[in-house]
N, C-alpha and C positions, 0 to 999 in steps of 0.2 A: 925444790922440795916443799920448799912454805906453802908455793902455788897449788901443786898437787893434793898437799893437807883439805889445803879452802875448799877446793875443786870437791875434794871427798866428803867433805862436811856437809857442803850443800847439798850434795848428791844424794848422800844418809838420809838426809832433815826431809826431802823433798820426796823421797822414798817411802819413808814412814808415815808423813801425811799424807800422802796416794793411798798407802794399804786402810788407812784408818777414816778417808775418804769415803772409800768402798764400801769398807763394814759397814759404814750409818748406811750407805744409800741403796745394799741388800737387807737392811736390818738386823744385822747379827749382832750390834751394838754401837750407839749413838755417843759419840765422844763432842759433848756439845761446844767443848773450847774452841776444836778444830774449824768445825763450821761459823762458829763466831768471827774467824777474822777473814769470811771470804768478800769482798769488794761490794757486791751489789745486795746481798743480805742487811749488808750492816748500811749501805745507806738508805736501805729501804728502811729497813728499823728506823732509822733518822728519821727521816718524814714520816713515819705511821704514827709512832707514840712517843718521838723525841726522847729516847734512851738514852741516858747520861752516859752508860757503858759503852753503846754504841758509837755516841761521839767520838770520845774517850780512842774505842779501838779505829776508827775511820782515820783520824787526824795523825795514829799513830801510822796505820798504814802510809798515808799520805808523807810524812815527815821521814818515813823510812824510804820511802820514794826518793824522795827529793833528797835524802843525802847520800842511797846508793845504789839510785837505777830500778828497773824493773827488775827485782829480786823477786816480786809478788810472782812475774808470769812462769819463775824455773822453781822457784822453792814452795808456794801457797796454793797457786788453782791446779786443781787434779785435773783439768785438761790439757794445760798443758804439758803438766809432768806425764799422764797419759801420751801424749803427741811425745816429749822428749825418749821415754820407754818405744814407740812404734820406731822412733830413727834408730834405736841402738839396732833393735833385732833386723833390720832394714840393711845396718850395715855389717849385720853378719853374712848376709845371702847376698847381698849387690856392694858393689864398692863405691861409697860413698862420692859425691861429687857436686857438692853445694855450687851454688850460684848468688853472686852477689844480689838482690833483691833489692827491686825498687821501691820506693816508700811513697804508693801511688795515692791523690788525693783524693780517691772515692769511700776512702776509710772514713774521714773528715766527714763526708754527707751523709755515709750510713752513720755516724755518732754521731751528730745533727739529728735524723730522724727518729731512733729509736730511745735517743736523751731528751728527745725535746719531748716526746709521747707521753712518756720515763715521768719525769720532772712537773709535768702538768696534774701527775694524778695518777696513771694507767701501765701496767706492767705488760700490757697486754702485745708488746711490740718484742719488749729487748728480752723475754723470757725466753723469745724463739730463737735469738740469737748468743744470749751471755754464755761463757763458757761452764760457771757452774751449776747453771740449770742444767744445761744438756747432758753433763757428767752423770749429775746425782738422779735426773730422769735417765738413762738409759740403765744406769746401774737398778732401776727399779722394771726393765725391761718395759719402758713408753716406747711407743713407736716412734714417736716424731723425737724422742733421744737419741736410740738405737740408728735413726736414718742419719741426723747430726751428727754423730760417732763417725758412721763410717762413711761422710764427704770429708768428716776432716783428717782421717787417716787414710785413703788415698788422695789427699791433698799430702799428706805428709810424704808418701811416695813419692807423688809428681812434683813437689818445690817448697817441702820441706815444713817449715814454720810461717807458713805464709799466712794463713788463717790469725795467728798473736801476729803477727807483722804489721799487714794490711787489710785485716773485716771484724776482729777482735773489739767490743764497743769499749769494754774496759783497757784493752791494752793500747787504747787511741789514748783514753783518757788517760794514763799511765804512762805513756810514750811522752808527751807534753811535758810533764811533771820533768820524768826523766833525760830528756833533752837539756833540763839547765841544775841537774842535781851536780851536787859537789863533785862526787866520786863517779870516773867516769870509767872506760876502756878506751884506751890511747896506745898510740904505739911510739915509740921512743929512736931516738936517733938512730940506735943501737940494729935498727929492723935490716936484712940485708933483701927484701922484696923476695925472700921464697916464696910468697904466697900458700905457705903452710896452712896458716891461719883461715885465709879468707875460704879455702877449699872445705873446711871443715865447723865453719860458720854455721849451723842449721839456720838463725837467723838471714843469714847474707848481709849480715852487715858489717863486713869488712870488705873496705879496697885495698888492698897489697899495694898496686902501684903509687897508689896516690896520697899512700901511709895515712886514712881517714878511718877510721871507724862513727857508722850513726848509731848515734847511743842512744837515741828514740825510739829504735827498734830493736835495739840489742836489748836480750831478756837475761843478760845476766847471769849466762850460764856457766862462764868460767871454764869451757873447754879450751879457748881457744890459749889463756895463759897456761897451760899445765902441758901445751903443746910445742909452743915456738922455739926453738933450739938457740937462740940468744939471748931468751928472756927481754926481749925487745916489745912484748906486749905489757900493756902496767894497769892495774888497777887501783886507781886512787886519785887524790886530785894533781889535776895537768898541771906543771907546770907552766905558767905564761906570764906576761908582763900586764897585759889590756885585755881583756875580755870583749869584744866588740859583737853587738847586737845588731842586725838591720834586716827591715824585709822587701826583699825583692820586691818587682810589680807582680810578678805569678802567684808570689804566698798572700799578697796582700788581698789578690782577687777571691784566693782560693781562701781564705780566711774570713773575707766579707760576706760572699757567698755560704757558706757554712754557717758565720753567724744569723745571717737571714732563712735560712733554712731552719736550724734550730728553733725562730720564735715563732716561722710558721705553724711547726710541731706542736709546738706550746700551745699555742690558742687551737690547731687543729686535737691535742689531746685532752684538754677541756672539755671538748664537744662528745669527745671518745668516750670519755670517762662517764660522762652521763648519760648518753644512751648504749652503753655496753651490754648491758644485763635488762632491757625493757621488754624482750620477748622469753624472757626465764619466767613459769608462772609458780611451779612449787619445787622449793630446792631445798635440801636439810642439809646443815654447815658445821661442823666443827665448833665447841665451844670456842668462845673468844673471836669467831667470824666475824661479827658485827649482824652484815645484811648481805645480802647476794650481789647486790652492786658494789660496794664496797671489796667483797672478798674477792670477786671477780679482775675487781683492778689493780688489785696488792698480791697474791698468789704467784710465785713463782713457776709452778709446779713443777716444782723440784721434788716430788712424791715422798720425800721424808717421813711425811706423815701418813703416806698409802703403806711405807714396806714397815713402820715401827710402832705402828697402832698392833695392839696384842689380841686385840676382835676380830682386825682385820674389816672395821664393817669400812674404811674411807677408799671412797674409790678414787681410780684419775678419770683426769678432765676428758669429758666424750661430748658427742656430737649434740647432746641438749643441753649442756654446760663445759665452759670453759675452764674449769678451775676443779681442783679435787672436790671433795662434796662423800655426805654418807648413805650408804646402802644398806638399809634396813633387814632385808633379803638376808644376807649372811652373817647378824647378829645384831648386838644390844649394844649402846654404848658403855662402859663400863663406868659404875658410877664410882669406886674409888681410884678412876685413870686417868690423870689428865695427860699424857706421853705428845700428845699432838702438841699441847700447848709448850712443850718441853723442847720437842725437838727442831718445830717452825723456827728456821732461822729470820726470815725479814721481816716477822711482827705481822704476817696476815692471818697466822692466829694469835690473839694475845697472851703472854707469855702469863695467863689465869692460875695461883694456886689452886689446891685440890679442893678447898672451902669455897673458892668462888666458881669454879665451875662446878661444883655439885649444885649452884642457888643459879645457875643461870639455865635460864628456856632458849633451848634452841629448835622446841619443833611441839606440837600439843598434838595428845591420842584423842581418837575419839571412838567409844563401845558400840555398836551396835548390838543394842537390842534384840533385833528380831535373829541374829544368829550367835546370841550370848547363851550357854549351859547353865549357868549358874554354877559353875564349877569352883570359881575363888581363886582361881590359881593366879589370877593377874594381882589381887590383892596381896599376896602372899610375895611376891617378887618385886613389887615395887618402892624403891627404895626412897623412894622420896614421901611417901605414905599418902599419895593424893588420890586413889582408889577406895574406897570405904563401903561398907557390907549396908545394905536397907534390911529391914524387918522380914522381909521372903529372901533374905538370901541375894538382891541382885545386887553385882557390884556398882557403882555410881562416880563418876570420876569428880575429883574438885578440881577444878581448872585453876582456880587459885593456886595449887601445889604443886600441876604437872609440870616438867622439865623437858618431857619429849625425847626421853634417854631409850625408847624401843624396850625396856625390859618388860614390860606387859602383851607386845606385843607379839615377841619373842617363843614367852611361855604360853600364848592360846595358841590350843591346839585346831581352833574350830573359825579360823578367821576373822574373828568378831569384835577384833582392833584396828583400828587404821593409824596411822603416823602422819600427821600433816606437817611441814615448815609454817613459818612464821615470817612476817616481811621484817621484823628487825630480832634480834634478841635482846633479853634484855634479864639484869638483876632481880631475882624475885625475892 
C-alpha cells in the first residue's frame, strides 16, 4: 500500500509539472519556478551570469540525484513525463512488452560531444538534442521540435525509454550521478524470478533472472514497486557489507575515450563559438541579448520568449539566424514589457528589470527625409522622447536617446523609418 501511495505521488507531482510545462511553452501562462529547476537552463544560467539562485537550485538537483536516483527524468523533464503519458496510452491499444535494454556506450560520446561544445562557450549542438528544448520548442509548434517529438515517441513505440536510457545528454549525466546514489532499486531475497517487473520496466532495467537492477538507467519511476506481488522489489539503501568499486578493461577504454573526446569538443567549441555568428550582418535581439554572437551561443530556443512576448514581435530561429531574434514587421517592442527577460530560463536573455530595459539600445531608427510627411505621429509615440519637432515641423531623431523599441516605426504610416540592430547593446 505505502508503495502504491509513493507510486501515486510521483505520478500527481510529474503530471502537474507536465500540464504547467505546456501552459509556458503555448503561452497561456509562464509559471517561472517550474522552469527554474530544469537541468540545462540552470547550468546555463551558471556560466552566463553566475546566478547564486541558480547554483543554489543545480547542486540541489544534483544532491537530490545522488541521494535518490534519476527522479529528475519521471518527476521534472516534460519529456520524459511526455514519453512516460505516450507508454501508458500505448499500453491501452497494444499489450505491453518491455525488454531489458542495454546501457550502450555511444551515449558516453554523444555527451562527450555535445558537453564538450556545451562547456567551451556554444549551445549551439546540445539544443538539438536536450530534452527540454525539444519539449518547450515543439509546444511552440518549431519544426525541428515537432520532428524531435515524434522520433522520440515512435521510439517509445519501438523500445520504450530508450532515448532517457541511451542518447538523453542530460540523463548520461544524471545516470553517473545515479549509479552511486544512496537510494537505489534493488530486489530482495524475497524476489521468486516472475519476471513481473522486468516485463513492465519502460526503462529495461531490470533482469529478473539475475535479481540486478541498473540503477543508471533506472529513471525512477516507481512502477515496478507497486507491482511485484512479494514486495521483493525495495526502494532505498541496499543492504551490503562492502561496497566494491572497480573498472573493467572495457569501461576503462570506453571512459578514456570519451574523456578524450570530450576535450576535443572543448577546444573544437571555442573555435565554434567564435566564428558562429560572422556571416549574421543586421540582426535585432531581445533586451538583455548582449550581441549576436553572444546570443547566438547561449539561446536555447526553447521559444519561451516567441509564444509569451504579448507583441508577439520575437520570432524563432530561421535560416538567416540561429537563435530567436525580433520582427519589426508585426509590431513595437513594448516599452513597459520586459516578459522576455522574465520568462528566458538559461540567462540568454538577461533577467533586465523594467528600468533597465527601458535604458538599454538594442537597435537605432533612422528618418528618412525624403519620404518623411511631417505628420509628428513618431514624435507623439515615442516613449523614450528621442524624436524632437525643428522650427518647420520636421521631426529629427537624437540618437543619444533612441533605444530601437520600433514604436516610431510602427506608427509611420508612410515608411519613412527604418530600424537597424546594433553590434553590441548597451546601457544608455
Amino acid at each position: 500500500m505505502k508503495n502504491r501511495v509513493l507510486y501515486g505521488l510521483r505520478l500527481s507531482a510529474a503530471i502537474i509539472i507536465f500540464i504547467l510545462a505546456a501552459a509556458g511553452g503555448i503561452g497561456i501562462f509562464y509559471p517561472v519556478r517550474i522552469f527554474d529547476i530544469q537541468f540545462l537552463p540552470l547550468l546555463q544560467r551558471v556560466i552566463t551570469d553566475f546566478s547564486i539562485a541558480a547554483v543554489i537550485l543545480l547542486l540541489l538537483l544534483a544532491g537530490l540525484t545522488f541521494l535518490y536516483g534519476r527522479i529528475y527524468c519521471s518527476l521534472v523533464c516534460p519529456l520524459g513525463i511526455l514519453q512516460e503519458l505516450a507508454g501508458f496510452i500505448k499500453g491501452l491499444f497494444v499489450k505491453n512488452k518491455y525488454r531489458q535494454q542495454r546501457n550502450f556506450p555511444l551515449k558516453y560520446f554523444i555527451a562527450a560531444i555535445v558537453w564538450g561544445i556545451f562547456i567551451a562557450g556554444s549551445a549551439c549542438v546540445i539544443r538539438y538534442i536536450e530534452p527540454y528544448t525539444a519539449f518547450s520548442s515543439a509546444m511552440s509548434r518549431s519544426i525541428f521540435g515537432l520532428v524531435l517529438i515524434v522520433f522520440t515517441l515512435i521510439a517509445v513505440l519501438i523500445s520504450d525509454r530508450i532515448f532517457c536510457t541511451n542518447f538523453c545528454p542530460v540523463g548520461t549525466v544524471l545516470g553517473l550521478i545515479s549509479k552511486i546514489s544512496l537510494n537505489k532499486i534493488y530486489i530482495s531475497n524475497e524476489c521468486s524470478s516472475c519476471g513481473l517487473c522486468e516485463k513492465n520496466c519502460p526503462a529495461g532495467c531490470i533482469n529478473s533472472k539475475e535479481k540486478s537492477v541498473d540503477n543508471e538507467i533506472c529513471i525512477k519511476c516507481l512502477k515496478c514497486i507497486t507491482l511485484c506481488p512479494k514486495n521483493a522489489l525495495k526502494y532505498g539503501i541496499k543492504p551490503q557489507k562492502e561496497i566494491k568499486f572497480s573498472l573493467k578493461r572495457r569501461q576503462i577504454i570506453i571512459v578514456s575515450t570519451a574523456a578524450a573526446l570530450f576535450g576535443i569538443m572543448v577546444k573544437a567549441g571555442l573555435e565554434i563559438k567564435d566564428k558562429i555568428a560572422e556571416k549574421v550582418k543586421d540582426v535585432i535581439l531581445p533586451a538583455g541579448a548582449g550581441n549576436k554572437e553572444r546570443f547566438l551561443n547561449k539561446c536555447l530556443n526553447c521559444n519561451l520568449c516567441v509564444e509569451n512576448c504579448p507583441a508577439k514581435i520575437i520570432a524563432k530561429a530561421d535560416e538567416n539566424y540561429g537563435a530567436v531574434h525580433i520582427d519589426y514587421t508585426k509590431g513595437e517592442c513594448k516599452y513597459d514589457c520586459n516578459k522576455c527577460a522574465e520568462v528566458c530560463p538559461s540567462g540568454a536573455i538577461k533577467k533586465l528589470s523594467l528600468e533597465e530595459k527601458q535604458k538599454t539600445r538594442i537597435a537605432m531608427a533612422m528618418i528618412n527625409e525624403d519620404k518623411c510627411t511631417k505628420c509628428t505621429e513618431c514624435i507623439s509615440v515615442c516613449p523614450a522622447h528621442a524624436i524632437i519637432r525643428t522650427e518647420n515641423n520636421t521631426p529629427i531623431l537624437n540618437a543619444a536617446k533612441c533605444i530601437g523599441c520600433g514604436a516610431c516605426k510602427h506608427a509611420c504610416h508612410f515608411g519613412a523609418i527604418e530600424i537597424f540592430g546594433v553590434n553590441e547593446q548597451r546601457t544608455l
